[in-house]
C-alpha positions in Angstrom: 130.5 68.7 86.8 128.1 66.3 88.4 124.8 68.5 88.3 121.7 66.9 91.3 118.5 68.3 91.2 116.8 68.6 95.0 113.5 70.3 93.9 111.5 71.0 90.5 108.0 73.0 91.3 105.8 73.5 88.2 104.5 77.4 88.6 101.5 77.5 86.4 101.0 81.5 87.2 103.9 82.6 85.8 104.5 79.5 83.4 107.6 78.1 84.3 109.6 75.8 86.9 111.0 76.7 90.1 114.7 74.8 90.6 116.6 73.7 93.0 119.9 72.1 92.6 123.4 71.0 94.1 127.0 70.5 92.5 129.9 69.3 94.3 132.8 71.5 93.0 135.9 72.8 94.6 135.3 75.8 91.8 131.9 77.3 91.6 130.8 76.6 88.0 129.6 79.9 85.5 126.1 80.8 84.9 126.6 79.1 81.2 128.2 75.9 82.8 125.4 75.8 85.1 122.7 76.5 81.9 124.2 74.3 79.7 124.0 71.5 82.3 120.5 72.1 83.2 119.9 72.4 79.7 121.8 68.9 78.8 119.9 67.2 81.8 116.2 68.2 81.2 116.2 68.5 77.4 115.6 72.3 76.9 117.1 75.1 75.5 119.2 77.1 77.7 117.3 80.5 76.1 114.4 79.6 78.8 116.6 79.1 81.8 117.3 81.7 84.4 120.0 81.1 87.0 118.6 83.3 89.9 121.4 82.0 92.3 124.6 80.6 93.0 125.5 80.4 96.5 128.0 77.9 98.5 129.0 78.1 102.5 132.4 78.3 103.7 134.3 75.2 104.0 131.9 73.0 101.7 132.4 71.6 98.3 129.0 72.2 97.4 126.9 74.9 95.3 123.4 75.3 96.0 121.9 76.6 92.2 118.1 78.4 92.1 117.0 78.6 88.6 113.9 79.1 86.9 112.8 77.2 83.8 110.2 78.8 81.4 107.7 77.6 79.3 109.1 79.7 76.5 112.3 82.2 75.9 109.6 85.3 75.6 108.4 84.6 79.0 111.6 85.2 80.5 111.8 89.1 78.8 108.3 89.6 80.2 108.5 88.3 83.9 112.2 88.5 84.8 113.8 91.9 85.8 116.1 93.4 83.4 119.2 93.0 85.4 118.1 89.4 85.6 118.0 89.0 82.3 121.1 90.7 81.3 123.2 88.2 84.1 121.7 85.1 81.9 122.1 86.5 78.8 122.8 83.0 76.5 126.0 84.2 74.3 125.8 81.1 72.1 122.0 81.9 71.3 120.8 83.5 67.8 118.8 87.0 69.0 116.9 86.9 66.2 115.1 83.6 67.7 115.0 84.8 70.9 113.7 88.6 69.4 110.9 86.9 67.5 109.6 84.5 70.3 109.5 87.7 72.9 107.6 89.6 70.2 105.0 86.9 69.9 104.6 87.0 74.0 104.0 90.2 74.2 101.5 90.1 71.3 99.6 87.5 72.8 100.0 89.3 76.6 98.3 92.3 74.9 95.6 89.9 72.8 94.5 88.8 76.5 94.5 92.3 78.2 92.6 93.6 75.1 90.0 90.6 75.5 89.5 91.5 78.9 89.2 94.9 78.5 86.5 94.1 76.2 85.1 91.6 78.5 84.8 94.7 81.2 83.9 97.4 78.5 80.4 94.9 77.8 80.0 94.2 81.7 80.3 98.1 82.2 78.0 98.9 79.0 75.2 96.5 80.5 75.6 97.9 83.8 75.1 101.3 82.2 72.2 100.2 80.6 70.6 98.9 83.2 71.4 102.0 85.5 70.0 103.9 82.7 67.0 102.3 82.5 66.1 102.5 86.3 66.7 106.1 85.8 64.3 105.9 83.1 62.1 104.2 85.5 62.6 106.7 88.0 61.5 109.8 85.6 58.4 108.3 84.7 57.5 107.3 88.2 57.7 111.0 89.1 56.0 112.2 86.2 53.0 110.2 86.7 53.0 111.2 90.4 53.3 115.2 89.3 50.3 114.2 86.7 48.6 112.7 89.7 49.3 115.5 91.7 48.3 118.1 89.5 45.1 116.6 89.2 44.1 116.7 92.5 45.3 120.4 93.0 42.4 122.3 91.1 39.9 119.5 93.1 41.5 121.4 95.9 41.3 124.6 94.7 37.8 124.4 93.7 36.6 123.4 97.4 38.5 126.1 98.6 36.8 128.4 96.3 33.5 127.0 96.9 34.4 127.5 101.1 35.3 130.9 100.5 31.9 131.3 98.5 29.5 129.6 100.8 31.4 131.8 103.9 30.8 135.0 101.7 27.5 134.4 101.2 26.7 133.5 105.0 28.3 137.1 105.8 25.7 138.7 102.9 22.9 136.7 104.5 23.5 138.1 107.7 23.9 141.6 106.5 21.0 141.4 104.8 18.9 140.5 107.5 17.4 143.4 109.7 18.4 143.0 113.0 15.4 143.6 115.9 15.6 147.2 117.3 15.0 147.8 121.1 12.4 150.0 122.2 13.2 152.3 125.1 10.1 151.0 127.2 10.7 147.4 126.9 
């Protein structure tokens, strides 16, 4: 089997290659034909390829193959559906190999989550902080104001007292003073 690759696109995101190939076969090869090929040509282990399609047209001698190569066998378990997964699975392959290296991919996916929950956990905290501290702020501000303000209250309510005074003591002034009585012949 005479195996031509059309298209390789590195996919840094999800850290692997993006394949596109061709065969010219009356018979359209297995998924492990088709690994061990891809395998044999680029110079990787067949653990990290994933044969996403095999299609040919009616009438034509050729197989158009989609595959995607990945930087390392654990990536596959963590990106790839389950179904997909089971379709490729490598029957030649140790497990144990293949057990250990998913293992270490999803230790180091979690390492990164847990950095960056940490990352957002110290961003939150010194947003708290500094939320906390305007509040802080904010307190203050007011009690100084009520301070102010209740300083200038009993100023007010001593003028008010001394108006009431002065008007009471206008009213007992004029009381007090003997109005003029009329005579009946003036």
């Amino acid at each position: 089997m005479e195996l031509n690759i059309v298209e390789n696109k590195k996919n840094e995101a999800l850290k692997r290659a993006d394949i596109i190939a061709e065969v010219d076969e009356k018979l359209i090869p297995s998924r492990d034909e088709i690994r061990k090929n891809i395998s044999a040509q680029l110079n990787i282990p067949v653990e990290r390829i994933i044969i996403r399609q095999v299609a040919s047209e009616f009438g034509k001698h050729k197989v158009v193959i989609k595959a995607k190569i990945y930087d390392n066998a654990a990536d596959t378990q963590i990106t790839e559906r389950k179904y997909m997964n089971a379709r490729n699975v490598v029957k030649d392959a140790p497990k144990q190999e293949v057990k250990e290296e998913t293992a270490k991919a999803i230790n180091d996916v979690e390492t990164e989550s847990n950095d960056v929950a940490e990352q957002a956990t110290a961003a939150k905290a010194t947003d708290d902080a500094k939320e906390v501290k305007a509040v802080n702020e904010a307190k203050e501000e007011t009690k100084s104001e009520e301070k102010v303000e209740t300083k200038e209250e009993p100023k007010a309510e001593k003028t008010a007292e001394v108006v009431e005074e002065a008007k009471t003591e206008k009213k007992v002034e004029t009381k007090e003073e003997p109005k003029a009585e009329k005579k009946d012949g003036e």
